[in-house]
N, C-alpha and C positions, 0 to 999 in steps of 0.2 A: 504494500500500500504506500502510496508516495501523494502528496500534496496536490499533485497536477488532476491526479483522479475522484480526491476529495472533491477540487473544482468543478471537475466534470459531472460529478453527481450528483451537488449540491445545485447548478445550474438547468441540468436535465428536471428534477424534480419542481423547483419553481416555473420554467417554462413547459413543463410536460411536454414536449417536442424534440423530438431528433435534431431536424433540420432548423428551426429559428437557434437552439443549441448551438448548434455547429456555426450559427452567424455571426451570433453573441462571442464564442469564442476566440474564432477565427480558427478554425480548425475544422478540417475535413472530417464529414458524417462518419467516412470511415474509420476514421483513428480513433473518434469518439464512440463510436461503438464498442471497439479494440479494446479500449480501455475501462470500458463499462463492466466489458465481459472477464476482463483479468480482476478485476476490485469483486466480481460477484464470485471468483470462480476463489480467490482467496479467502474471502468470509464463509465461502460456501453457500452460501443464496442466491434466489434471483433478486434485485434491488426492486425491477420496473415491471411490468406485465403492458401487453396492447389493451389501447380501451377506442374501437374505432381509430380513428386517424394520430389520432394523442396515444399518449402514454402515462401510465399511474404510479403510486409508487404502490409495492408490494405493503402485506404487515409489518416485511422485516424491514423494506426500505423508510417506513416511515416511523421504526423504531430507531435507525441508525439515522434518520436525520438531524434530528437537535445534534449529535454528540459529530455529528461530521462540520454542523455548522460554529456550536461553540469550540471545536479545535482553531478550526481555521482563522474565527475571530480574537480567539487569543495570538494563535500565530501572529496576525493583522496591529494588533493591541503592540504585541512586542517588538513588531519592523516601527511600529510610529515612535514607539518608546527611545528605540536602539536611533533612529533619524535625529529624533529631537535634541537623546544626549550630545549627539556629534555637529549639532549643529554651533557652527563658532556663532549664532545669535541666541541663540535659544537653549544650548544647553547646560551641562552642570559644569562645575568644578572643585573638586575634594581639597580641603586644606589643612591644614596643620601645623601650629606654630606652637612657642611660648607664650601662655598666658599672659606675661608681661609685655605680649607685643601685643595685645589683643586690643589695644586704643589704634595702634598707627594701622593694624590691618584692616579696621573696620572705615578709616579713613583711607584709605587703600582702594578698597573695593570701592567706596562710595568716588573716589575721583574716576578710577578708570571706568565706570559708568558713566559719567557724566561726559567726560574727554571723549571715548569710544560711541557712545547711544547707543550700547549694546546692553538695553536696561532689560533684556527678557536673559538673559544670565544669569542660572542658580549657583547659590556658594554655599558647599557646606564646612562651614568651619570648628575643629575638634579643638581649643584652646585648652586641656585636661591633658593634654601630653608631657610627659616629664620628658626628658632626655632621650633614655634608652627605647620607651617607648615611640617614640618620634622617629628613630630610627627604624625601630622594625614594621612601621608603616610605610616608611620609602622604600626598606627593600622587599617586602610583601604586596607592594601596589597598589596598599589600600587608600594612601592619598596622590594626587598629581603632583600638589608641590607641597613645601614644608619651608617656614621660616624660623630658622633654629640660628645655632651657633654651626661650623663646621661638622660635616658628617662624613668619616674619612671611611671609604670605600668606593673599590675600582666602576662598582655600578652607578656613584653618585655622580651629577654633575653641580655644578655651583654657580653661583654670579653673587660677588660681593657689592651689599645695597649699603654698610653702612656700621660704625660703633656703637654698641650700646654702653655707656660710662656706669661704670657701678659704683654703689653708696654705700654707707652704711646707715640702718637705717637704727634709731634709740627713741627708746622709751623720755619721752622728757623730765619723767624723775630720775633718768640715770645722770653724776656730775657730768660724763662727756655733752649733756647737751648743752651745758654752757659754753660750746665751741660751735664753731662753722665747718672746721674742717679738722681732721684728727689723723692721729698717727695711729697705724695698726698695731704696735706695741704695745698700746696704753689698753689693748685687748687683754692684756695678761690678766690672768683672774678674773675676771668680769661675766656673769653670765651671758652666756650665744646662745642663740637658737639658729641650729641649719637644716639644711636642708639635707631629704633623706640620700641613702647611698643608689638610687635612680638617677640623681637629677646630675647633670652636667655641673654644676656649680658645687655641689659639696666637695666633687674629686680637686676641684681650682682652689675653696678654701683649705684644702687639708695640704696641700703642696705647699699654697701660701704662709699658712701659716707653719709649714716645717721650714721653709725659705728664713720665714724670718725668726725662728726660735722660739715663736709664742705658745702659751696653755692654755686659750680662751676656755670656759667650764661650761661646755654645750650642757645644756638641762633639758635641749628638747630637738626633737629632730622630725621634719614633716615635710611633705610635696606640696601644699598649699598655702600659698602667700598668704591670704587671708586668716588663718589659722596659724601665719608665724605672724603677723600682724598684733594679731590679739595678744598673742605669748609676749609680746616683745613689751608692749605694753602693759599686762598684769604681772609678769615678775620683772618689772625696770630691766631689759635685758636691750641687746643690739644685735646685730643679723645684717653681715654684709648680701644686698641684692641688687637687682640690676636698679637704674634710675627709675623712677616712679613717674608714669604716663598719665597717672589716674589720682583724682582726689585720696588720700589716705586721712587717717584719722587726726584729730590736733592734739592727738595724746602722743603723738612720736611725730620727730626729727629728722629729718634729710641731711648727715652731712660730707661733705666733702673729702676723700681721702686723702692724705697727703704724700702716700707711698708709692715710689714709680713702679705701678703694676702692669703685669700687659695686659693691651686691650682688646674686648671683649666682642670682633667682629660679628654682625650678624650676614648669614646667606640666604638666599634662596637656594634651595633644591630640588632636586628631579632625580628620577632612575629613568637611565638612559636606555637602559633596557626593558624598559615597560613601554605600551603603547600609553601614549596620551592627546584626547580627546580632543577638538581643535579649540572649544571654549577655550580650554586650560593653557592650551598652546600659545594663543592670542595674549591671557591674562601675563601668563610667564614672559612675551618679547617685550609685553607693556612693558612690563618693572625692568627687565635689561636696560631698554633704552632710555628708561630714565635715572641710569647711574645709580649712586648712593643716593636711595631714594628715602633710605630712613633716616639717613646726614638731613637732608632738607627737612623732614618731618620734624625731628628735634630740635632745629634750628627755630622750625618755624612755632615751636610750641613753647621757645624759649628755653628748652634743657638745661640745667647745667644754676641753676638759682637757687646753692644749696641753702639750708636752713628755712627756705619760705614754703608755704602751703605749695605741693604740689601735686602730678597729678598718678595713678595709680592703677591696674585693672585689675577685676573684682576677687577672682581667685585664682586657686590653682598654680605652681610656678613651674620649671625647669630644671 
């Protein structure tokens, strides 16, 4: 049984007719016969019987029609489905980044709608990715692209959009708040809250601080900014993270590091070896061509104003 004979039966039975059949199709009375006769001789029935000049359908043919008709209209359902996704106007695009990009990606999306007027483009954006996780999204396929920090593997490809400058961020009852900007040293003893052994940034503070000799006294370890937020604030604690996009609370501190650390590029990514859609395609030359495109975004949101109210997104980190 093959699709083309589905057609042909499902056709036959609405027009009752051989020959208007064969017109409708474009196909010769004969092959339509042909093929009538190999779909009956497979189920083992006759589908059709003569009635006069027409043609009927049998009891069996008229049991096998709904399920010959809702095949095909699923079929139908899944070619518009499979067109739309591929459509670079109308289809999707899978994403996945760090939470803490989750303010510039959303202003992301919303320019290159706007530049493009390719506003029938779905996004779906997973911002709940830690690190590791992130990664085995791009090499499983399960997103188009990913804005992370580097993802070193032969299947990844990259384009660098830009630094994200990291803080530290304190409790305003801790004394470091009475500074703008601090020395990682002055970590010694002080309680940290970091981030778990998933997130790209824990493996950076535990280097850093064997770099510089420190014993910061983690008391709490989690994947969720939001919930290091809180900690950092109920036990007067500090938590170096990436710069804050997003309003945070006025019970903690933004302030400035003063130690030459290295910094914290952010990329786009792809697997070059997966197929990707031409939505996603389009979305990704977007941001190529427009360079460090999170350098401008930072610039333009004024980044870098440590100690004053600034801005944050809602959970989840890296």
């Amino acid at each position: 049984m093959n699709l083309r004979q589905l057609q042909y039966f499902i056709t036959i039975a609405r027009l009752e007719h051989y020959t208007k059949a064969s017109e409708k199709l474009y196909v010769s009375q004969s092959n339509l016969s042909h093929s009538i006769k190999e779909l009956e001789e497979e189920l083992n029935v006759r589908l059709f019987m003569r009635q006069g000049r027409n043609i009927k359908l049998t009891k069996y043919g008229e049991l096998f029609l709904p399920y010959a008709t809702k095949a095909l209209k699923i079929l139908d359902n899944g070619v518009a489905c499979l067109n739309d996704y591929v459509n670079p106007d109308t289809g999707t695009v899978v994403l996945s980044g760090f939470p803490s990009l989750a303010s510039f990606i959303t202003n992301l999306i919303v320019t290159y709608m706007s530049e493009t007027n390719r506003v029938g483009v779905r996004f779906q954006f997973n911002q709940s990715a830690n690190y590791t996780a992130l990664r085995e999204q791009l090499l499983n396929g399960d997103v188009d692209l990913a804005l992370s920090t580097v993802v070193e593997d032969p299947e990844i490809e990259k384009a660098l959009i830009g630094v994200h400058p990291l803080a530290l961020i304190v409790s305003r009852e801790n004394p470091l708040a009475e500074h703008d900007e601090v020395d990682l040293r002055d970590l010694e003893g002080e309680p940290f809250i970091a981030f778990d052994n998933n997130c790209e940034l824990r493996s950076f503070t535990d280097r850093l601080f064997g770099k510089l000799d420190i014993h910061p006294q983690i008391s709490m370890e989690t994947a969720q900014d939001a919930t290091m937020h809180g900690m950092i604030a109920a036990a007067h604690a500090t938590a170096i993270m990436p710069y804050p996009l997003e309003p945070i609370s006025d019970r903690l501190k933004v302030l400035k590091i003063k130690n030459d650390i290295p910094k914290r590029q952010i990329y786009l990514s792809w697997n070059r070896e997966r197929y990707m859609p031409p939505a996603a395609a389009y979305f990704r030359d977007f941001i190529i061509d427009n360079g460090k495109i999170f350098d401008e975004f930072l610039e333009a949101r004024g980044a870098g104003k440590y100690g004053d109210t600034v801005h944050f997104p809602g959970s989840g980190e890296e």
